[in-house]
C-alpha positions, 0 to 999 in steps of 0.5 A, a space after each residue: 287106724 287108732 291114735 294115741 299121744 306118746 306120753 314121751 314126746 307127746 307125737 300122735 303115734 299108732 295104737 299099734 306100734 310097738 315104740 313111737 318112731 320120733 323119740 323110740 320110747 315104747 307104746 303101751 297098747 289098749 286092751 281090747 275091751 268088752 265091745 271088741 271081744 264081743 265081736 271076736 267071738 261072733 266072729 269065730 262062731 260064724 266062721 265055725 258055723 259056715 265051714 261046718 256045713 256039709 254043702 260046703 265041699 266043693 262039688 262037681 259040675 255035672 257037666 264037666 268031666 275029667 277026662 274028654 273025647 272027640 267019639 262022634 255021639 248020636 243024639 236022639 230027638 222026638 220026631 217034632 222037628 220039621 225041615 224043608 227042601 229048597 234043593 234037589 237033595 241025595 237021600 243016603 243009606 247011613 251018616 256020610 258021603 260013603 254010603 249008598 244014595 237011596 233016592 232024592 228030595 227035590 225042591 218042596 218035598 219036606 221031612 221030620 227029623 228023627 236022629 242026628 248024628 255029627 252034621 247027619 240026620 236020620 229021617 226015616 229008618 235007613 235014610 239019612 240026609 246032610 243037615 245043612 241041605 235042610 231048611 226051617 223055613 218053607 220053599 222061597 219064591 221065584 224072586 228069591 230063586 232067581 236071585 240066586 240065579 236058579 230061576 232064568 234070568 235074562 239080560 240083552 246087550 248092544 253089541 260093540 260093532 253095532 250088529 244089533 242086540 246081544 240075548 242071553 237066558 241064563 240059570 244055575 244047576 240046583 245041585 253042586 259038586 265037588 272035585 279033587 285038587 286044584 279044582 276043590 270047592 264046592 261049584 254049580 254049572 250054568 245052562 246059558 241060550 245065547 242069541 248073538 247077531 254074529 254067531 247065532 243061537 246057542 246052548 252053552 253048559 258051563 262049569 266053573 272050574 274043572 275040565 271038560 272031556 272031549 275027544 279029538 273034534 268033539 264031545 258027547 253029553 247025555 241029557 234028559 228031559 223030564 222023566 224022559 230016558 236020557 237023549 245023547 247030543 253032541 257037544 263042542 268046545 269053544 273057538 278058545 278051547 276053554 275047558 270049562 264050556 261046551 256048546 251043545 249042538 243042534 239047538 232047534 231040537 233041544 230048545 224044542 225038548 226044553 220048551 216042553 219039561 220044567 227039570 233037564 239034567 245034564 250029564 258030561 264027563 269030566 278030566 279025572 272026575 268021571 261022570 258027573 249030573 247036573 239038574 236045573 228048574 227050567 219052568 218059566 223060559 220066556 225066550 223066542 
């Protein structure tokens, strides 16, 4: 901002007051010369200019859209896009949990995507599979199994009353289920072999939340064994009538079938939820 004296009071005062504030007596302003004109125009002209542009309309980012929608869309992909299974895994008819189980992958096979659909993809025509059961990388060794408790693992105890060693073997199914309120969620059961210097031997199948079925003094399961047909034992409850535990009878005979086979499922039956099949990887057991 310019100063000038005021030719009254002889105060400093601004270019562009219209009267100088200390004694009122009016401020006569520069005219704004050659140099100043100058700029005015340049100014106009490239203001002229730029709006005259016919890019200059705002236009519309091909992406957005005026109006949205939640409809599911089918995104369509080269077949170039491997994955992997690293657990047994239900091969569906169309997009989702109501169509048809076609057949299963299990732990090593690998396939291609071709289609995704939501949380769905297609990898052959008619085939579609859950695409969080897929995996990018290949199948993780037995450490990383066993970590995650789907290769045996094993630990020995003293017992409290001074009775000897307590043993234990112990993995979790592959696959998992998922049953209706109160217990949703999806869960895997547990296959454990106990050695106890009280109780003795045992086979024990375990979920972790949920009920299991039995009749009055006991329960029936369905096992097999390898591509064997499916074997029917008898089953228990335990002394405390948990109803997430059962413990399968004669174990001589089933220890005997494990020892031979790498996979057992096991079927049981389940309060308000039917029948239900877990598969584990038994390959390995180191248990006398």
């Amino acid at each position: 901002m310019a100063l000038k004296k005021c030719k009254e009071c002889k105060a400093e005062v601004s270019t562009q007051a219209a009267a100088c504030p200390f004694c009122g007596a009016p401020v006569k302003r520069e005219p704004i010369g050659c140099g100043g004109a100058v700029l005015i125009i340049v100014a106009l002209l490239f203001a002229i200019n730029y709006f005259s542009k016919d890019d200059y309309t705002p236009q519309r980012s091909p992406s957005s859209s005026s109006t949205s929608t939640s409809t599911p869309q089918r995104t369509n992909t080269t077949p170039v896009s491997r994955r992997y299974i690293h657990e047994t895994v239900n091969v569906r008819s169309g997009p989702g949990t109501d169509h048809e189980i076609v057949r299963q992958l299990v732990r090593g096979d690998s396939v291609v995507v071709q289609e995704t659909e939501n949380s769905w993809v297609r990898i052959a025509e008619g085939e579609w599979v859950a695409a969080r059961l897929l995996h990018n990388a290949g199948v993780p060794s037995d450490a990383q199994l066993q970590a995650r408790g789907l290769k045996w693992n094993y630990r020995e105890s003293d017992d409290k009353m001074g009775r000897g060693k307590i043993r234990n073997a112990w993995v979790k199914s592959l696959n998992t289920v998922n049953f209706d309120f109160p217990y949703s969620g999806s869960q895997r059961a547990t296959l454990f072999l106990r050695d106890h210097p009280e109780y003795g031997k045992d086979a024990i199948l375990q979920i972790e939340q949920g009920q299991f079925l039995c009749g009055i003094d006991r329960c029936r399961i369905k096992v097999r064994f390898g591509n064997g047909p499916p074997a029917a034992y008898n089953a228990n409850e335990p002394a405390d009538l948990s109803t997430t535990t059962l413990f399968i009878a004669n174990y001589t005979a089933f220890l005997s079938n494990l020892r031979k086979v790498d996979r057992v499922a096991i079927e049981a039956t389940f309060y308000q939820e039917g029948n239900r099949v877990f598969e584990f990887d038994i390959s390995g057991l180191q248990w006398q």
